[in-house]
C-alpha positions as CSV (number, residue, x, y, z in Angstrom):
1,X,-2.3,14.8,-16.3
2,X,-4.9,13.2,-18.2
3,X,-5.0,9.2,-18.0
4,X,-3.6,7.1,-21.0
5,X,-6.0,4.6,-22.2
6,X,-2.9,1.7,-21.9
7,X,-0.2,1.7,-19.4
8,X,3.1,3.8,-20.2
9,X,6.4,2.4,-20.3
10,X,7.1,3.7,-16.9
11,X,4.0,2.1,-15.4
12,X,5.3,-1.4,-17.0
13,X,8.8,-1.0,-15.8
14,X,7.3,-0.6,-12.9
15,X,5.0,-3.6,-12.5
16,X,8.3,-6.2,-13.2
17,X,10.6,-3.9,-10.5
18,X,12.8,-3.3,-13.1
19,X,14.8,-0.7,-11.6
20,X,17.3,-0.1,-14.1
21,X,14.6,0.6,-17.1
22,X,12.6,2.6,-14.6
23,X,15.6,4.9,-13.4
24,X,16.8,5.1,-17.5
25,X,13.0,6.0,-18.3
26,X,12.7,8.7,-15.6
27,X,15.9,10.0,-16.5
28,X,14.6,11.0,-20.2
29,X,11.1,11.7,-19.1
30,X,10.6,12.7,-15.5
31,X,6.9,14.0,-16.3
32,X,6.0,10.5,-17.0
33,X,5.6,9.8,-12.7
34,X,3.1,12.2,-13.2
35,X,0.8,10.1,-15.6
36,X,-2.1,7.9,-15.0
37,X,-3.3,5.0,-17.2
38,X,-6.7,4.2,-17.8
39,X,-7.1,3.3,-14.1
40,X,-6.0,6.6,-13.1
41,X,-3.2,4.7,-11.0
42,X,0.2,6.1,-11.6
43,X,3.8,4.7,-11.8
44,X,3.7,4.7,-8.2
45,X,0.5,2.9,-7.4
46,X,2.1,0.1,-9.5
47,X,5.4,0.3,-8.0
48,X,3.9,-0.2,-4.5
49,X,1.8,-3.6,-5.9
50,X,5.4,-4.6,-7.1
51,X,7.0,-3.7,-3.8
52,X,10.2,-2.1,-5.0
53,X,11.5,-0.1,-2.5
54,X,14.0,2.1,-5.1
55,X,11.3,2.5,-7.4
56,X,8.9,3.4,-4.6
57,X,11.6,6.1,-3.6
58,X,12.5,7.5,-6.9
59,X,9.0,8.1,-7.9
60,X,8.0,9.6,-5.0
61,X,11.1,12.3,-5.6
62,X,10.1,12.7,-8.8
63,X,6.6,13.5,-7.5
64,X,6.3,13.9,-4.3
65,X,2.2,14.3,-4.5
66,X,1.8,10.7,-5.7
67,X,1.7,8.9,-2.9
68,X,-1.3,11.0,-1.7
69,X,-3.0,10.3,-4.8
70,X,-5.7,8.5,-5.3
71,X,-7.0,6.0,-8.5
72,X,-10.4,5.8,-9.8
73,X,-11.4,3.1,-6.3
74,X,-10.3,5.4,-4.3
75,X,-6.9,3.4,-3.7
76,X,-3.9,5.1,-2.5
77,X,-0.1,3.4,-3.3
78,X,-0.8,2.3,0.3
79,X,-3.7,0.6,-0.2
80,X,-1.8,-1.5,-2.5
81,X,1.3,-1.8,-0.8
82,X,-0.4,-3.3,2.6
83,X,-2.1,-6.4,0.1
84,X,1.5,-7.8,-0.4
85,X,3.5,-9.7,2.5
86,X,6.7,-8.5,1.0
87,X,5.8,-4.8,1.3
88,X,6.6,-3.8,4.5
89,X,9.7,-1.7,3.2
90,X,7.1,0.1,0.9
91,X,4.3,0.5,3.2
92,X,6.7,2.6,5.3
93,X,8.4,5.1,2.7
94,X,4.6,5.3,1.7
95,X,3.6,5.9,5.3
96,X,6.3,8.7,5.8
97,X,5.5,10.0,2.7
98,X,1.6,10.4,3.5
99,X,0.7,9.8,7.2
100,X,-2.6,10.5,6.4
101,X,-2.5,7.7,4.1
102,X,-3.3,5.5,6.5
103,X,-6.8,6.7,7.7
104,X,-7.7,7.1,4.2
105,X,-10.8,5.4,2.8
106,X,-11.3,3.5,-0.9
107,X,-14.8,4.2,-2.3
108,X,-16.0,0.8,-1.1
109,X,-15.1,2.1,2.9
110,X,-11.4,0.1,2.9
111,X,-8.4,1.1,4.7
112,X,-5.2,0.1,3.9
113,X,-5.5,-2.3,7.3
114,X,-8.3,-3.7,5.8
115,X,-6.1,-4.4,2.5
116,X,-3.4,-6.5,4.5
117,X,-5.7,-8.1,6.6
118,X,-7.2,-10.0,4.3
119,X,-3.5,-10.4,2.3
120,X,-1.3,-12.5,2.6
121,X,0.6,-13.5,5.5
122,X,0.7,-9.6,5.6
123,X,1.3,-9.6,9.8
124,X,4.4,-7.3,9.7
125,X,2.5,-5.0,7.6
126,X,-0.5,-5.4,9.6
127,X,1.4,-4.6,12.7
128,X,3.2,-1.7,11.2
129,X,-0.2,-0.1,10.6
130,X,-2.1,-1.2,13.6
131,X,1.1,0.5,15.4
132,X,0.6,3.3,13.5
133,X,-3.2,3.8,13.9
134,X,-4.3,2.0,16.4
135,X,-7.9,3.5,16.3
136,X,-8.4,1.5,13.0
137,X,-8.9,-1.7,14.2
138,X,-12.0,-0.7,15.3
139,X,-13.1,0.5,11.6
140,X,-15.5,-1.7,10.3
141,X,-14.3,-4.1,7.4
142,X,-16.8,-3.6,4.7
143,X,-16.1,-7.0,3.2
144,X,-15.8,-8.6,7.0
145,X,-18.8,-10.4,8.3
146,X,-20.3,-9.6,11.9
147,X,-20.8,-13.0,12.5
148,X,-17.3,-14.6,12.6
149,X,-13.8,-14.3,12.6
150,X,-13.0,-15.5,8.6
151,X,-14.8,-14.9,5.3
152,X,-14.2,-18.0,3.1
153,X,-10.1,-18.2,5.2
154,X,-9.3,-14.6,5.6
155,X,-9.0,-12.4,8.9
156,X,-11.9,-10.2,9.8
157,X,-10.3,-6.8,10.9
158,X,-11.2,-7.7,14.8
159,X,-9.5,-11.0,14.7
160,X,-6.7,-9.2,12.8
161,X,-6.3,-7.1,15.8
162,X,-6.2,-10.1,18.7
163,X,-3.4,-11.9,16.4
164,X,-1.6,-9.2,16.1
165,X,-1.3,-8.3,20.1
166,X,-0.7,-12.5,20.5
167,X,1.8,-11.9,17.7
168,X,3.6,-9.0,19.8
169,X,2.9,-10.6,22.7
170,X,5.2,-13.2,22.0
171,X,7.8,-11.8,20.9
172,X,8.0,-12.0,17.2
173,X,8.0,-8.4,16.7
174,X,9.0,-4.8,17.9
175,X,6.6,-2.1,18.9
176,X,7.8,-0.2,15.7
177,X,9.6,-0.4,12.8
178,X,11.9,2.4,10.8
179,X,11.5,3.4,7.6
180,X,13.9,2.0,5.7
């Protein structure tokens, strides 16, 4: 569908995790999970920032494309699930939703990795994914310096990857997590 210059009322329901308006609003409308404001995100790209797992759910049933759809960056609902620490329910119904989600690039070169590293306290996400694809760990960051480990506090994608094995390592996690 062509994008609306302002969000819909979907795409603010949405944003606040307000599950009842979004479920009343689908029920009237269920075209309007197939909309896209001015950023060409859709309900479910915000739902994912917001981290509701129902809404995350019951847009993807009401269009089960969206989560393999891109914005205008090149972000996927992924992308934006895997910045928030209290995603990790999201960032696997995304996941299951679109496996291939998880190799997929923004324009600038990110992966949703690359998104949680540099989150925050995003480890269980970033384990979830690394567990998922470990080959990613060794895709470049393309905000990560070469020369060290943080840029201005944040993990570099490398030192992402060593906490994460000392994070398994001892204990504080399990090889891999269901979808919930």
């Amino acid at each position: 569908m062509k994008p609306k210059a302002s969000p819909t009322f979907l795409h603010l329901g949405a944003s606040y995790a307000d599950e009842e308006k979004v479920l009343l609003h689908l029920a009237s409308n269920g075209r309007a999970a197939f909309i896209r404001d001015a950023n060409g995100w859709l309900p479910l790209h915000v739902a994912a920032r917001a981290a509701s797992v129902t809404i995350v759910k019951k847009l993807i049933s009401q269009n089960p494309r969206a989560a393999e759809t891109a914005d205008k960056a090149g972000w996927l609902p992924l992308h934006f699930a895997a910045c928030s620490s209290s995603s990790l329910p999201v960032v696997l119904v995304l996941l299951a939703a679109n496996p291939a989600g998880i190799r997929a690039e923004t324009k600038a070169g990110a992966l949703p990795l690359h998104c949680a590293a540099f989150g925050n306290d995003c480890m269980p996400v970033c384990k979830a994914l690394l567990s998922a694809c470990p080959e990613a760990a060794s895709k470049a960051c393309p905000v990560a310096s070469a020369k060290g480990t943080t840029i201005k506090g944040k993990r570099t994608v490398a030192a992402l990857a060593a906490e994460v094995n000392e994070w398994s390592k001892a204990g504080r996690g399990a090889a891999s997590v269901a979808v919930p």
